[in-house]
C-alpha positions as semicolon CSV with decimal commas, in nm:
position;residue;x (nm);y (nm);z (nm)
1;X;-2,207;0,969;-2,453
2;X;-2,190;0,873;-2,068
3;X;-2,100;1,156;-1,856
4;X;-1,866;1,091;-1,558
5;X;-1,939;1,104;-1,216
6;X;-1,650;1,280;-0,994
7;X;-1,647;1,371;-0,638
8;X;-1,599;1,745;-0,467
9;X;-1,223;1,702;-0,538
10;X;-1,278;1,598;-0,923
11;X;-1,136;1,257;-0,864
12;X;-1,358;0,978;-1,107
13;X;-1,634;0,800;-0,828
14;X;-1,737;0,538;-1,131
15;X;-1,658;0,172;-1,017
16;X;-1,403;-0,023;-1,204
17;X;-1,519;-0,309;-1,391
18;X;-1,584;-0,598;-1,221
19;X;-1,354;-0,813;-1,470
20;X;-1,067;-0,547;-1,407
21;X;-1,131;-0,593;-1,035
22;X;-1,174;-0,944;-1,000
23;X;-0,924;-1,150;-0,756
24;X;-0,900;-1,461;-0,593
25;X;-1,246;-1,528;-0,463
26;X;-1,196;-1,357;-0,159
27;X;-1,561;-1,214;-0,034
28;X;-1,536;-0,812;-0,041
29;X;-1,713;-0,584;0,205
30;X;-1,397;-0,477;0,418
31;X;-1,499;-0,731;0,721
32;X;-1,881;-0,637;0,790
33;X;-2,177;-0,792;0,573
34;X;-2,267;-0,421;0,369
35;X;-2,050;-0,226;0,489
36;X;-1,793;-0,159;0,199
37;X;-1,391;-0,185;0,243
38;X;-1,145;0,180;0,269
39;X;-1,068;0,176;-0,089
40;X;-1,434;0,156;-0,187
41;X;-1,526;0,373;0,148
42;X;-1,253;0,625;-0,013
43;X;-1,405;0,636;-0,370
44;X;-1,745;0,671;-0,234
45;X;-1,861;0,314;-0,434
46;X;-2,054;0,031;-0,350
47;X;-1,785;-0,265;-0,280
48;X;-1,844;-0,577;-0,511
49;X;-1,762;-0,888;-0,361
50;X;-1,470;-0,952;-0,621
51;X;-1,292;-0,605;-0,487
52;X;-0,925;-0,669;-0,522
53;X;-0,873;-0,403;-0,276
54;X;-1,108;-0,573;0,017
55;X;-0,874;-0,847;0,178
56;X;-0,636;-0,549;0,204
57;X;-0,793;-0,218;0,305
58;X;-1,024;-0,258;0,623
59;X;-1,333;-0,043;0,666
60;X;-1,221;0,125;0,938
61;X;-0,857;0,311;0,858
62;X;-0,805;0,115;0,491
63;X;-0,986;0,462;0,371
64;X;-0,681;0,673;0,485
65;X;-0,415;0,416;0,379
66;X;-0,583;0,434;0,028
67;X;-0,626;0,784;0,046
68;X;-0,221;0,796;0,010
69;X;-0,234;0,542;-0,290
70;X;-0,489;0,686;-0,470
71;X;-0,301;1,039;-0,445
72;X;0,063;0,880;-0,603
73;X;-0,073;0,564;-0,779
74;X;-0,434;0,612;-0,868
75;X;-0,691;0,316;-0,816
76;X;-0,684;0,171;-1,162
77;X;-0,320;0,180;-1,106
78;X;-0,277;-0,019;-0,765
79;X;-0,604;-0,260;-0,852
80;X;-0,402;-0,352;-1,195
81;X;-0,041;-0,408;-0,925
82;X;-0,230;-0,588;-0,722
83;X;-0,407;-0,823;-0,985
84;X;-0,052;-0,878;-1,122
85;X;0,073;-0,996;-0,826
86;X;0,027;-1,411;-0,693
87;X;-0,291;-1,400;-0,475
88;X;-0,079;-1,518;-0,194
89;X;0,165;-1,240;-0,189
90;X;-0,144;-0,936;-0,243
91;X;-0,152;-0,841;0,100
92;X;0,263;-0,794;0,124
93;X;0,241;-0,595;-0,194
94;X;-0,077;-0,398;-0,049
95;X;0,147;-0,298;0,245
96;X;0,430;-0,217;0,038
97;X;0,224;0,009;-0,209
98;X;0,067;0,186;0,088
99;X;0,435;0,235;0,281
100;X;0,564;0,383;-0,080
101;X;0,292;0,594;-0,107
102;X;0,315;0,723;0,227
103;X;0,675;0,787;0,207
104;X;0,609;0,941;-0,167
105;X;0,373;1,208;-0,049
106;X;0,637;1,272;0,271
107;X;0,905;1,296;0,032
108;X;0,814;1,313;-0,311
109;X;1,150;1,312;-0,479
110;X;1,355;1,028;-0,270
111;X;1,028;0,838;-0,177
112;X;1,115;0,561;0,098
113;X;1,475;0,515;-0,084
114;X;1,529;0,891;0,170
115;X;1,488;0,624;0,417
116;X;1,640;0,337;0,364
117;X;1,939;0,576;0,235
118;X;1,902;0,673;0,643
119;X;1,940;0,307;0,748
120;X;2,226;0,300;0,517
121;X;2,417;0,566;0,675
122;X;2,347;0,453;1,037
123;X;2,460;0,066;0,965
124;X;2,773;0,285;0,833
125;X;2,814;0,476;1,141
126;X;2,777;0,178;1,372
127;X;3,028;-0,030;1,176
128;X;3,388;0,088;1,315
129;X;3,246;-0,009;1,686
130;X;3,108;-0,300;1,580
131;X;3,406;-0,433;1,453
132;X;3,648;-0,280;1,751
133;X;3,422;-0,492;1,973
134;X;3,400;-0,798;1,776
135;X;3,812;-0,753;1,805
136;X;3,799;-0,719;2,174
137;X;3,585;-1,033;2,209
138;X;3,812;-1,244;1,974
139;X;4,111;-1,102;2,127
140;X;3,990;-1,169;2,481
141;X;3,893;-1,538;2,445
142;X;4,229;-1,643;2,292
């Protein structure tokens, strides 16, 4: 039987398959010919040129931004999202798994819906004086 290799923190370093991380074609390496893209920087793995996580996660701060997604989603997790998602929308869904998973370890109960509850509540606010000064207007041009 194979035994796994883990990091310090215990977290699986093996790399996925390269048939479970296959995407569109796009070249991996996070930018730079060797150097390997944040999720792959992150997981301490060489970065195959089919990474589905390359296009999305540069070498330079993609390693943090993954850091929160591999905390609340794990990377089999987002690299199976990702792959289910039209290679044309990937990097919108990249940035909205990393802004949930941000807002998921600030928050972990509400997520970002603590926020957008917050937008909520100040469009709510803001509505009586909009509409007093939408009246005004219509009631001064007439």
């Amino acid at each position: 039987m194979r035994e796994r290799a883990t990091t310090a923190s215990g977290v699986d370093a093996r790399p996925e398959t390269t048939a479970a991380m296959a995407s569109s074609g796009t070249s991996g390496g996070g930018g730079s010919p060797g150097s390997p893209c944040g999720a792959c920087k992150f997981l301490r793995r060489k970065c195959a040129a089919e990474c589905v996580f390359a296009p999305h996660f540069c070498a330079e701060d993609g390693a943090s931004q993954f850091a929160a997604i591999h905390k609340v989603f794990g990377a089999s997790n987002a690299a199976k999202l990702l792959q289910q998602v039209a290679p044309a929308d990937r990097s919108e869904a990249a940035a909205t798994i990393t802004y949930e998973a941000q807002a998921r370890l600030r928050d972990p109960i509400y997520g970002c819906v603590a926020h957008i509850f917050a937008l909520q509540q100040q469009v709510h606010a803001c509505m009586p004086s909009l509409i007093l000064r939408v009246h005004e207007i219509t009631t001064s041009t007439s």
